[in-house]
MDAnalysis code that builds the backbone (N, CA, C; Angstrom):
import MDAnalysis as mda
import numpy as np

u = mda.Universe.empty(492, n_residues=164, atom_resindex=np.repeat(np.arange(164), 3), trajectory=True)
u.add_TopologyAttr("name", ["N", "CA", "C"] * 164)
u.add_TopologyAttr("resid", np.arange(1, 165))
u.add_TopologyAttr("resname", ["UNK", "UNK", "UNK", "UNK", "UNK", "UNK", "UNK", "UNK", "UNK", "UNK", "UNK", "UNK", "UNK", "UNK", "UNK", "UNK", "UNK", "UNK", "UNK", "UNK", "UNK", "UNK", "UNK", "UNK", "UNK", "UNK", "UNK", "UNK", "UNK", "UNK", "UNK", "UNK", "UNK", "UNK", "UNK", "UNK", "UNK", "UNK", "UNK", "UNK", "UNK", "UNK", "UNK", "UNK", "UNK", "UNK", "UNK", "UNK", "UNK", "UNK", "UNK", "UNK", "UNK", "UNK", "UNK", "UNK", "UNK", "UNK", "UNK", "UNK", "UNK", "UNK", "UNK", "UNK", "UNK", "UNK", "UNK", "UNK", "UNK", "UNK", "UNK", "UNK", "UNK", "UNK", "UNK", "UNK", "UNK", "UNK", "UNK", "UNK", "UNK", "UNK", "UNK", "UNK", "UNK", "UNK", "UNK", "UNK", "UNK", "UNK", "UNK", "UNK", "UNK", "UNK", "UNK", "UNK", "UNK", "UNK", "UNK", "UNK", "UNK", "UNK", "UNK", "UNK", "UNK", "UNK", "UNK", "UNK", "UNK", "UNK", "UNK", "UNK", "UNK", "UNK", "UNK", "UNK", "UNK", "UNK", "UNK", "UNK", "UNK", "UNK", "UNK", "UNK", "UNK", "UNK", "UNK", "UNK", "UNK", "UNK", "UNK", "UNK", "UNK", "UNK", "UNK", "UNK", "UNK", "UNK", "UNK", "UNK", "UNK", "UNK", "UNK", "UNK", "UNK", "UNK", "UNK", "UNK", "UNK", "UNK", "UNK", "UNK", "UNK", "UNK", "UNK", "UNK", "UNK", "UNK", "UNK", "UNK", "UNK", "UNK", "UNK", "UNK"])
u.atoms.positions = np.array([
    [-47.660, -52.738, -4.441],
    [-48.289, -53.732, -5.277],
    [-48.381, -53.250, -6.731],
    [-48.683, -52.441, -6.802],
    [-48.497, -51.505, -8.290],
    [-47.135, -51.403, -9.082],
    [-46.519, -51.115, -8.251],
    [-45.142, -50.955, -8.543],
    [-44.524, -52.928, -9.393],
    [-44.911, -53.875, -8.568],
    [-44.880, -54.866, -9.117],
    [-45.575, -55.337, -10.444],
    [-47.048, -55.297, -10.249],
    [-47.727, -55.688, -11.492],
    [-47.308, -54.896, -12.681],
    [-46.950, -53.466, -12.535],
    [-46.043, -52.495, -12.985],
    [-44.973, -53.145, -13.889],
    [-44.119, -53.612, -12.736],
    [-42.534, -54.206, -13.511],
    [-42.954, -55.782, -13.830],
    [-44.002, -56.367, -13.720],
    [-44.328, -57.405, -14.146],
    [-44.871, -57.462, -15.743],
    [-45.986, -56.238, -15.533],
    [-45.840, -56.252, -17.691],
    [-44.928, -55.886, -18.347],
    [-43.900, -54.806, -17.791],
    [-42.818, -54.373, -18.664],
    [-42.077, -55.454, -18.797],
    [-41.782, -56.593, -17.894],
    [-41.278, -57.737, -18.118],
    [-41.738, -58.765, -19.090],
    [-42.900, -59.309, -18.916],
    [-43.737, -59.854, -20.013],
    [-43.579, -59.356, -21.165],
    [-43.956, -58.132, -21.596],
    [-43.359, -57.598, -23.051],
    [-42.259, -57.492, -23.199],
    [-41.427, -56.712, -22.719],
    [-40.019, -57.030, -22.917],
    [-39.303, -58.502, -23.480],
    [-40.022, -59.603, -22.911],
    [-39.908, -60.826, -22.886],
    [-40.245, -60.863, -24.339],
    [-41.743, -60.759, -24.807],
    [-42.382, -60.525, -25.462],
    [-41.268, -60.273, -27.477],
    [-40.935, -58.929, -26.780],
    [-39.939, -58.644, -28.026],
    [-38.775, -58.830, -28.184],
    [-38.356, -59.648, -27.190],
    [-37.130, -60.288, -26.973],
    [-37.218, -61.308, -28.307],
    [-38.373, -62.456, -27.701],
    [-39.298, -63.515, -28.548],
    [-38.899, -62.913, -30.267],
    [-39.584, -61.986, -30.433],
    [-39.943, -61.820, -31.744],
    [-39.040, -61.356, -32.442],
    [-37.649, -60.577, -31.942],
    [-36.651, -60.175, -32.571],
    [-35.288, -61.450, -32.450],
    [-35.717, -62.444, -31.920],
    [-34.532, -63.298, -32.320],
    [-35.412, -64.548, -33.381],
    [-36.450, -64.179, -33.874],
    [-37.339, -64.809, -35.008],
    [-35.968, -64.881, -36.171],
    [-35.184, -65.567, -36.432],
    [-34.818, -65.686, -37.742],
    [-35.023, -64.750, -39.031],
    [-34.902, -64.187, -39.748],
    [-34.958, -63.484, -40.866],
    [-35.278, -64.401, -42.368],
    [-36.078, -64.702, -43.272],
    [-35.751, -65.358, -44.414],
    [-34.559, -65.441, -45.413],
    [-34.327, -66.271, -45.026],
    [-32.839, -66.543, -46.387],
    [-32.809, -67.865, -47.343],
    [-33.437, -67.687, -48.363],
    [-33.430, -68.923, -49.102],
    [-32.010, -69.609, -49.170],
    [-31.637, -70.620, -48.925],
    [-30.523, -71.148, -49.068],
    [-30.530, -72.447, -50.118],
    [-31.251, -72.960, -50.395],
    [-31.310, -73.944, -51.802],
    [-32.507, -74.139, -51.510],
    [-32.905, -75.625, -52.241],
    [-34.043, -76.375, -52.390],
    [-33.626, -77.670, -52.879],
    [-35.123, -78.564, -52.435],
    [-35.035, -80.039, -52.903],
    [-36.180, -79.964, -54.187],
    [-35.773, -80.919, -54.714],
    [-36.932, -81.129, -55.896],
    [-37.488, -82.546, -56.718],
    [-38.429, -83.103, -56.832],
    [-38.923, -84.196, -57.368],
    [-39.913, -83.896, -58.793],
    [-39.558, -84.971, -59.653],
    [-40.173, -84.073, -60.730],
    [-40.458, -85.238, -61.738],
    [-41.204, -84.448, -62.855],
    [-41.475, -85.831, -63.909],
    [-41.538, -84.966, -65.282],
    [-40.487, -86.018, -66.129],
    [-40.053, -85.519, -67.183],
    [-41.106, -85.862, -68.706],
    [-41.308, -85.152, -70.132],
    [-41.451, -85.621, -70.566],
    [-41.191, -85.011, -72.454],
    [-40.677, -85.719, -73.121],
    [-40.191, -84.820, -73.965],
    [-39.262, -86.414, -75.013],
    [-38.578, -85.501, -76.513],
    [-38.750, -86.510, -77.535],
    [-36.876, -86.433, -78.089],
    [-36.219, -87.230, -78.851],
    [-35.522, -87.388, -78.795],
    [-34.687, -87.064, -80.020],
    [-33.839, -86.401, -80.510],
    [-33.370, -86.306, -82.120],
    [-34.273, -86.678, -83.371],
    [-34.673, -87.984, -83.039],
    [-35.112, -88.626, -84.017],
    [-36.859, -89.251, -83.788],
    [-37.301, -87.865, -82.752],
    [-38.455, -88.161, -82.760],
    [-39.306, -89.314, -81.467],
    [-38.284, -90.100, -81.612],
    [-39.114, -91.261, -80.379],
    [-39.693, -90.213, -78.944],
    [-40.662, -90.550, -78.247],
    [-40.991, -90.213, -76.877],
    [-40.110, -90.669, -75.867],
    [-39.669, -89.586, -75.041],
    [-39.119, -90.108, -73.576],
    [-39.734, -89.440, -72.471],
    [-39.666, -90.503, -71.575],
    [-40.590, -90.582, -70.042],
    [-39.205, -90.589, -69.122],
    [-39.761, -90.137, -67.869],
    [-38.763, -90.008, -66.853],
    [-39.064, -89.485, -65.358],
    [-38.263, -89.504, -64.750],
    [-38.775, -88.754, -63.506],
    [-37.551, -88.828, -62.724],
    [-37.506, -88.367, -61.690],
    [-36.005, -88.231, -60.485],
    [-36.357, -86.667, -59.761],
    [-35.087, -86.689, -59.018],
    [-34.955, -85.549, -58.080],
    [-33.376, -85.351, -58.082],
    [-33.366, -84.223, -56.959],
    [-32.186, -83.678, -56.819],
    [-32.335, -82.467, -56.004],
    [-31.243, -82.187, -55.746],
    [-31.090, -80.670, -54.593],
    [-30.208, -79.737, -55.001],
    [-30.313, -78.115, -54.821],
    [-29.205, -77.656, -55.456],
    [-29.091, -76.304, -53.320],
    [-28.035, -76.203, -53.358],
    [-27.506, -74.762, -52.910],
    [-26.844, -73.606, -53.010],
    [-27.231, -72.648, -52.322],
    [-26.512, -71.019, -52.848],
    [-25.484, -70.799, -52.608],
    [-24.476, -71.059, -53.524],
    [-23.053, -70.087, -53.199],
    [-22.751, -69.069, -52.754],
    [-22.999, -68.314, -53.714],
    [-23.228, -66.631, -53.682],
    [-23.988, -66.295, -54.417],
    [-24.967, -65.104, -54.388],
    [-26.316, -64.410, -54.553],
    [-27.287, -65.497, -55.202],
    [-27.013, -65.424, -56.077],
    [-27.780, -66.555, -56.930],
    [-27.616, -67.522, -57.720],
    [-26.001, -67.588, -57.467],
    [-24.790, -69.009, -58.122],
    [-25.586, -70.288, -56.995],
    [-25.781, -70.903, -58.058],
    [-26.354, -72.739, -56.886],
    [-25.046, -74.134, -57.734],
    [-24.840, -74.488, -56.860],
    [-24.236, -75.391, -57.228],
    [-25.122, -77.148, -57.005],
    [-25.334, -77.813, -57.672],
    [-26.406, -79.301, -56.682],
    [-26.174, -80.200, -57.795],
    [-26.797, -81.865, -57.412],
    [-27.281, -82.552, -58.239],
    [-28.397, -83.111, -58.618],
    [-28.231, -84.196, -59.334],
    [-29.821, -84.879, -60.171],
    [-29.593, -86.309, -60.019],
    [-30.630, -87.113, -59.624],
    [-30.870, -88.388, -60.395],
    [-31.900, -88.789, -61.216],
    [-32.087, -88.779, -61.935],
    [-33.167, -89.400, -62.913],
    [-32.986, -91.007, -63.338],
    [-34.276, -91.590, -63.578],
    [-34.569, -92.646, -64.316],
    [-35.560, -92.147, -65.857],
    [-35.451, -92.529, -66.903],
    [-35.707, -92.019, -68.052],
    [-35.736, -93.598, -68.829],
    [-36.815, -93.672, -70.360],
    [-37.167, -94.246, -70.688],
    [-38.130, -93.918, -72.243],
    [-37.685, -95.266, -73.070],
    [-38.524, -94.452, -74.593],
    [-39.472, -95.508, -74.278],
    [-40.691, -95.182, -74.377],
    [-42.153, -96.198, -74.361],
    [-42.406, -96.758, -75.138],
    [-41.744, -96.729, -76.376],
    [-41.565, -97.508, -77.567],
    [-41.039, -98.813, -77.170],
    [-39.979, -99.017, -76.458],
    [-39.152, -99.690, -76.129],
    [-38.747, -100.028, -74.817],
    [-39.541, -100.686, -73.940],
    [-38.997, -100.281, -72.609],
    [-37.568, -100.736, -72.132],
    [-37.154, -101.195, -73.035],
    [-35.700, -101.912, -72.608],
    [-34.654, -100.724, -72.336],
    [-35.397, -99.716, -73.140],
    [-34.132, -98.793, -73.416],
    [-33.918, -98.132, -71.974],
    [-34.403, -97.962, -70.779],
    [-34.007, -97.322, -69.614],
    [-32.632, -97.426, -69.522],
    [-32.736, -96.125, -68.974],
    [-31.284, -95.351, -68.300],
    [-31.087, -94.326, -67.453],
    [-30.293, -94.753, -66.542],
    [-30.416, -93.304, -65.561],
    [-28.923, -93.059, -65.736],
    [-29.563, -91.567, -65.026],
    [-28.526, -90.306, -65.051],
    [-28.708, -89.454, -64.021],
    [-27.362, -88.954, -63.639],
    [-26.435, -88.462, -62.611],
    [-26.015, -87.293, -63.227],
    [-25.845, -86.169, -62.528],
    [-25.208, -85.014, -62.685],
    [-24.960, -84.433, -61.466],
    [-24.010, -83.329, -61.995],
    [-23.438, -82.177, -60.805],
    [-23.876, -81.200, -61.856],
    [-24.605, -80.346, -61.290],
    [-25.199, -78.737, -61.855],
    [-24.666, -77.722, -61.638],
    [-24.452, -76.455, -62.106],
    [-24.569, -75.296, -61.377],
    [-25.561, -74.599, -62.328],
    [-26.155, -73.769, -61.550],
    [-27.379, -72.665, -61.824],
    [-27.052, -71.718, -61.044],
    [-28.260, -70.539, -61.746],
    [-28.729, -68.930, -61.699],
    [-29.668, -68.805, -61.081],
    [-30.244, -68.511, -59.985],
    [-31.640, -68.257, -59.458],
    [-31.737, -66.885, -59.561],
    [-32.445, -65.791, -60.180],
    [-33.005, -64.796, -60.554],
    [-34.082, -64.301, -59.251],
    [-33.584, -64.165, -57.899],
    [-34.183, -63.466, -56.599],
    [-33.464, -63.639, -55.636],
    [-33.976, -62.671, -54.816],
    [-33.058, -61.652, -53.524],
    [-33.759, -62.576, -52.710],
    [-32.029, -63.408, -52.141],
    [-32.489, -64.406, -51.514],
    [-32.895, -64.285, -49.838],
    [-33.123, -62.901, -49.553],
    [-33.356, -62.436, -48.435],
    [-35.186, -61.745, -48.328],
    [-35.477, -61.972, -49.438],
    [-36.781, -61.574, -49.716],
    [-37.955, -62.935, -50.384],
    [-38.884, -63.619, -49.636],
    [-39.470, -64.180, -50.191],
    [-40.047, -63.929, -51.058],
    [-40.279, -64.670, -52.617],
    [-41.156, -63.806, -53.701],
    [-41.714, -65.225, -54.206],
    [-42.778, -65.094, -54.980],
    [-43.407, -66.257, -55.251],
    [-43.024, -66.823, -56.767],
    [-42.136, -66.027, -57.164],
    [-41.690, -66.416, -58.549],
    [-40.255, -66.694, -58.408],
    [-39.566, -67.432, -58.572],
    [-38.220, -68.293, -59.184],
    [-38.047, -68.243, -59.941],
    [-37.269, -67.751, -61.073],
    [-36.710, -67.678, -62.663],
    [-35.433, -68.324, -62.275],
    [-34.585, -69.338, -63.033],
    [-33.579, -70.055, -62.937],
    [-33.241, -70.387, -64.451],
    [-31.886, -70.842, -64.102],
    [-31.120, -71.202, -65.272],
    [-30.239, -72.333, -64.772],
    [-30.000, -73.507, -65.226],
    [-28.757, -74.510, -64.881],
    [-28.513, -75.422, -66.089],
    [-26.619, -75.783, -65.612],
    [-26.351, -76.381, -66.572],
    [-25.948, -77.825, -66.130],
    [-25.161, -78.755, -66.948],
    [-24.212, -80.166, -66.113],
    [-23.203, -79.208, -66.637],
    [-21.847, -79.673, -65.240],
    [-20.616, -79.747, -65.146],
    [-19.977, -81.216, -65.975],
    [-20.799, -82.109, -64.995],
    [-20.600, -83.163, -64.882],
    [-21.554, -84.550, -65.034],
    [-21.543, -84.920, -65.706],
    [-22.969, -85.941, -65.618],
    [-22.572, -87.525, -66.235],
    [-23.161, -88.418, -65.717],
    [-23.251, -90.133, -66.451],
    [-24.096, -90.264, -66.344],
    [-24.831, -91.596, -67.652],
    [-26.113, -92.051, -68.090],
    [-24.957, -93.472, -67.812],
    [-26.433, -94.119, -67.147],
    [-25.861, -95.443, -67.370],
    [-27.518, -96.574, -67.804],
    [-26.883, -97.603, -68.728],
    [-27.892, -98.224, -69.297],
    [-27.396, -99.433, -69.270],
    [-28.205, -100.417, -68.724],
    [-27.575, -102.066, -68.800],
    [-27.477, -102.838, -70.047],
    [-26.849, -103.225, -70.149],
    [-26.054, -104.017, -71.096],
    [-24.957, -102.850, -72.111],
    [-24.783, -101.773, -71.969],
    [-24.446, -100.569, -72.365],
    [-23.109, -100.076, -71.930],
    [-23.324, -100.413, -70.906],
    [-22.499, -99.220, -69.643],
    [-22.829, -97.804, -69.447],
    [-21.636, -96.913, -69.188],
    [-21.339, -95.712, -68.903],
    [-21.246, -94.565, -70.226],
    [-22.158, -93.703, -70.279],
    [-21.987, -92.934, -71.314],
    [-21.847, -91.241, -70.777],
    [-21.648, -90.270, -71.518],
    [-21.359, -89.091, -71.011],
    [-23.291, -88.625, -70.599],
    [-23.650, -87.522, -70.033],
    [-24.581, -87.291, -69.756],
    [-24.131, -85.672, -69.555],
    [-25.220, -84.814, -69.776],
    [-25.376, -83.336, -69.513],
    [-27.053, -82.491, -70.435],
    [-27.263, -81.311, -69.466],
    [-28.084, -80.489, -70.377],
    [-27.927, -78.615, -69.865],
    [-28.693, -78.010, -70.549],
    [-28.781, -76.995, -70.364],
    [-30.109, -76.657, -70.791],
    [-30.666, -75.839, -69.481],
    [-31.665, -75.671, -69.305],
    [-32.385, -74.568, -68.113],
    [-33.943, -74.300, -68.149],
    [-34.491, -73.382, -67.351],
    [-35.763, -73.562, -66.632],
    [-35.822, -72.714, -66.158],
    [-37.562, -72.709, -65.540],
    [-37.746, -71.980, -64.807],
    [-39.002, -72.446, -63.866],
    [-39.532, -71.304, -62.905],
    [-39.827, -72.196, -61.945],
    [-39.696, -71.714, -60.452],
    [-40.598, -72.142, -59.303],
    [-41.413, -71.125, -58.630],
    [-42.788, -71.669, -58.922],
    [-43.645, -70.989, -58.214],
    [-44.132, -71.356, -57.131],
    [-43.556, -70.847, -55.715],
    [-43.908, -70.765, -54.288],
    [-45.168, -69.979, -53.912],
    [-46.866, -71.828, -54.043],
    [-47.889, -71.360, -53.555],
    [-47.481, -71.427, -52.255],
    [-46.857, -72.357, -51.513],
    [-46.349, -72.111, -49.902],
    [-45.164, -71.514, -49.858],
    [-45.020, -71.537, -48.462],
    [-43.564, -70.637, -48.212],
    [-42.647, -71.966, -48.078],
    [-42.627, -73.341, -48.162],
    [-41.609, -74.134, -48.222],
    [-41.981, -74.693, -49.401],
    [-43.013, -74.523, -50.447],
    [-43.189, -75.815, -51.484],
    [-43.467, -75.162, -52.775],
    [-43.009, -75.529, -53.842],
    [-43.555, -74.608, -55.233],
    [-43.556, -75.405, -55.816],
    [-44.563, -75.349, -56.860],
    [-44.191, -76.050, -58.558],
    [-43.087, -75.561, -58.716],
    [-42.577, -76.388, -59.678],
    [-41.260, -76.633, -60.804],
    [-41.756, -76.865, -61.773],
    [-41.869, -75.890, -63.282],
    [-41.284, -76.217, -64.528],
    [-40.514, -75.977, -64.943],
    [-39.887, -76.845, -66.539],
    [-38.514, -76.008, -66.744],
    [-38.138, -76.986, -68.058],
    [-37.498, -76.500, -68.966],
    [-37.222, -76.808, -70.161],
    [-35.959, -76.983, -70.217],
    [-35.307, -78.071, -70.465],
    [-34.022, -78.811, -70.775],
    [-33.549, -79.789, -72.155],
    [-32.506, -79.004, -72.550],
    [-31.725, -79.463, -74.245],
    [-30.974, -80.647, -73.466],
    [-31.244, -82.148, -73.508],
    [-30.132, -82.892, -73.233],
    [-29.438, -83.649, -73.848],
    [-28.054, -84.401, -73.857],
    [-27.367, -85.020, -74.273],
    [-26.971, -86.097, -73.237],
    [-27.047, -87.298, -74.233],
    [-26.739, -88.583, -73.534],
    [-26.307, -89.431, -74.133],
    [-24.866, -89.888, -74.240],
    [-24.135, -90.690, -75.003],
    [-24.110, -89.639, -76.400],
    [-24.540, -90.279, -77.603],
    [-25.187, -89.386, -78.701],
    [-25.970, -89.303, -79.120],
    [-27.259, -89.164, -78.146],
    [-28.111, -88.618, -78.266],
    [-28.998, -87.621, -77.610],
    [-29.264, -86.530, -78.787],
    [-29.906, -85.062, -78.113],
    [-31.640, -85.406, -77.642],
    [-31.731, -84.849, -76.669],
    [-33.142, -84.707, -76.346],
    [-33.823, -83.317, -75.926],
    [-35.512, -83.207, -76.651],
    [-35.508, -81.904, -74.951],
    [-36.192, -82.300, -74.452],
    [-36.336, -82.095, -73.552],
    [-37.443, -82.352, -72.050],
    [-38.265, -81.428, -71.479],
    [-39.621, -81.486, -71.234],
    [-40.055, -80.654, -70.365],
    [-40.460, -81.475, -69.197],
    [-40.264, -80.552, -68.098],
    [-40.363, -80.605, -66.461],
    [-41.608, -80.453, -65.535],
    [-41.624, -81.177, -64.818],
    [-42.809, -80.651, -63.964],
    [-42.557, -81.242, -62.666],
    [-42.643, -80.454, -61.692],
    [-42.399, -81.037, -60.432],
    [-42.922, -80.511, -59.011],
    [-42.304, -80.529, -57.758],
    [-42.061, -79.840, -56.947],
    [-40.627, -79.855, -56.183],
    [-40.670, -78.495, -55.881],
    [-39.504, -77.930, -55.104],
    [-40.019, -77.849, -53.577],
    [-38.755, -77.813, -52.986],
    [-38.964, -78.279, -51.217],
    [-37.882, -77.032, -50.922],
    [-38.072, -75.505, -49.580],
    [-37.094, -75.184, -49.357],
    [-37.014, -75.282, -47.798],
])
């Protein structure tokens, strides 16, 4: 009887660390993000905005993703326009190590603004920020972006959240 209850806990634990060593390891592999923009334009007017987008890891800290935004001068509400991009960015951490700070960098490859009665204009920015992961799936997003749209420059600041 000993001999059983015996090979019965070595079983249970065994079991036990079986469990805990096929636990997954952390590997950040991208993120989602929703956010709200706000920031002024060449010539001064205010612009409002907001959208999302997702980016993923290539290699170490190369992300490739996109954006949609809706954007707007409050002066004028007619003026809305959204915009589309393809990004690539820098994430600044070892994506095998959770850390609560994100330093990033991204640019457009590729981007369109489109505005009704307007059409299709070029779209892109370059820009940065940080995500700070108070959870282990959710962080603020800020981040500062030079943009161009049709011909006109803007910058923007960011505020959001990130999803990983």
């Amino acid at each position: 009887m000993r001999h059983t209850i015996l090979a019965s806990t070595f079983l249970a634990f065994s079991v036990a660390a079986c469990a805990e060593s096929t636990e997954k390891p952390f590997q950040y592999n991208g993120n989602g993000y929703t956010y709200f923009s706000a920031g002024a334009c060449q010539h001064g007017y205010a612009n409002i905005g907001g959208g999302g987008g997702g980016e993923g890891f290539l290699w170490r800290g190369l992300t490739i993703g996109g954006d949609l935004g809706y954007f707007n001068f409050p002066a004028d509400y007619s003026s809305g326009y959204g915009v589309a991009t393809v990004n690539v960015g820098y994430h600044f951490v070892d994506r095998k190590q959770p850390k609560k700070l994100d330093p990033y960098l991204d640019a457009t490859v590729l981007g369109a603004a489109f505005r009704p009665g307007s059409g299709l204009a070029g779209a892109g920015h370059i820009g940065g920020g940080v995500n700070y992961w108070f959870k282990e799936r959710m962080a603020l997003q800020t981040g500062v972006q030079l943009q161009v749209v049709g011909g006109e420059a803007l910058v923007a600041f960011r505020v959001g959240l990130a999803f990983r």
